[in-house]
C-alpha positions in Angstrom: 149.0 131.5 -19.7 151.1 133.6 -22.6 150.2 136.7 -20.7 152.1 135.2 -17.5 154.7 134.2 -19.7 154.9 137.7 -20.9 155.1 139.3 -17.7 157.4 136.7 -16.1 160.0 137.9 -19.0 159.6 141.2 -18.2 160.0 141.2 -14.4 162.6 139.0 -14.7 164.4 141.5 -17.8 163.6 144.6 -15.5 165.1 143.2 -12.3 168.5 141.8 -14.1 168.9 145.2 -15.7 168.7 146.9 -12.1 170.6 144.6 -10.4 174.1 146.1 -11.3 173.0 149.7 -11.0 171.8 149.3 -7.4 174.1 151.1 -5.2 174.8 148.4 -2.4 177.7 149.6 -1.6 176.4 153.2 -1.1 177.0 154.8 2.6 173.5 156.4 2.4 171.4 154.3 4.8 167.9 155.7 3.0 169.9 154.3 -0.5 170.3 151.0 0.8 167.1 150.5 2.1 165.4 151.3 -1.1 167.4 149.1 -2.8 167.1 145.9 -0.8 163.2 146.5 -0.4 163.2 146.8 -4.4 164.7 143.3 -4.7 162.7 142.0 -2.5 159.7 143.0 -4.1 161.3 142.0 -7.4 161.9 138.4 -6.6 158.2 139.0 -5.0 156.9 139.2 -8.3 158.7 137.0 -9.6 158.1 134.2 -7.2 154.5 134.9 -8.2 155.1 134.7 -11.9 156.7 131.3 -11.3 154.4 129.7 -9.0 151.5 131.0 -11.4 153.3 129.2 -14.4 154.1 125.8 -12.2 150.2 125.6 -11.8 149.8 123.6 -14.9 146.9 121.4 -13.9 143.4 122.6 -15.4 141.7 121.2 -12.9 143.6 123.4 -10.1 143.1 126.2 -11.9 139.7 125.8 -12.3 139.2 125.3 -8.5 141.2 128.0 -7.8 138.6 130.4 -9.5 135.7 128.9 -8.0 137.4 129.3 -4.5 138.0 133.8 -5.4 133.8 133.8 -7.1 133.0 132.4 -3.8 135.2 135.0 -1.9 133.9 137.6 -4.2 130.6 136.6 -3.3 131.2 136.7 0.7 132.8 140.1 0.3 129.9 141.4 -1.6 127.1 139.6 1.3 129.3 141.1 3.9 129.2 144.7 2.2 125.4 144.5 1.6 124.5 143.8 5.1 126.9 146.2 6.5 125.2 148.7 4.5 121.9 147.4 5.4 122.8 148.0 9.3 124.2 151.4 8.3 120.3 152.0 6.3 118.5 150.9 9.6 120.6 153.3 12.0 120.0 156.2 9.8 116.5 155.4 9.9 116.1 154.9 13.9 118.3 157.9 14.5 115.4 160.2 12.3 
């Protein structure tokens, strides 16, 4: 929780420092198209920062790591019996 604190600060530091030097009013296209991507993926983070902090509840917390182990789980299932079917080709193709 203190470490999303911490980072929260320092998105939100970052992205008021580069708000006034990005040139808006620039008539480079390429110029203005980097900058309104960067703030979008500014308040991006930050919207993340914030919705991670507003989860207060333990017990949502807690589910919500059970719910990625079990994802972590599938992923790692689905990768050994691709690997598996990859093993088996090899050794009908010998």
């Amino acid at each position: 929780m203190f470490r999303s604190i911490i980072y929260f600060i320092l998105a939100l530091s970052t992205t008021f420092y580069a708000i006034p030097r990005i040139p808006f009013d620039s008539n480079q296209s390429l110029a203005i198209i980097f900058s309104i991507s960067w703030l979008f993926f500014a308040f991006l983070i930050l919207g993340s920062h914030v919705d991670r902090l507003l989860i207060l509840d333990e017990t949502k917390r807690k589910r919500l790591d059970q719910l990625k182990k079990i994802q972590r789980r599938r992923r790692e299932e689905d990768i050994l019996q691709y690997q598996k079917k990859q093993l088996k080709r090899t050794q009908q193709a010998q």
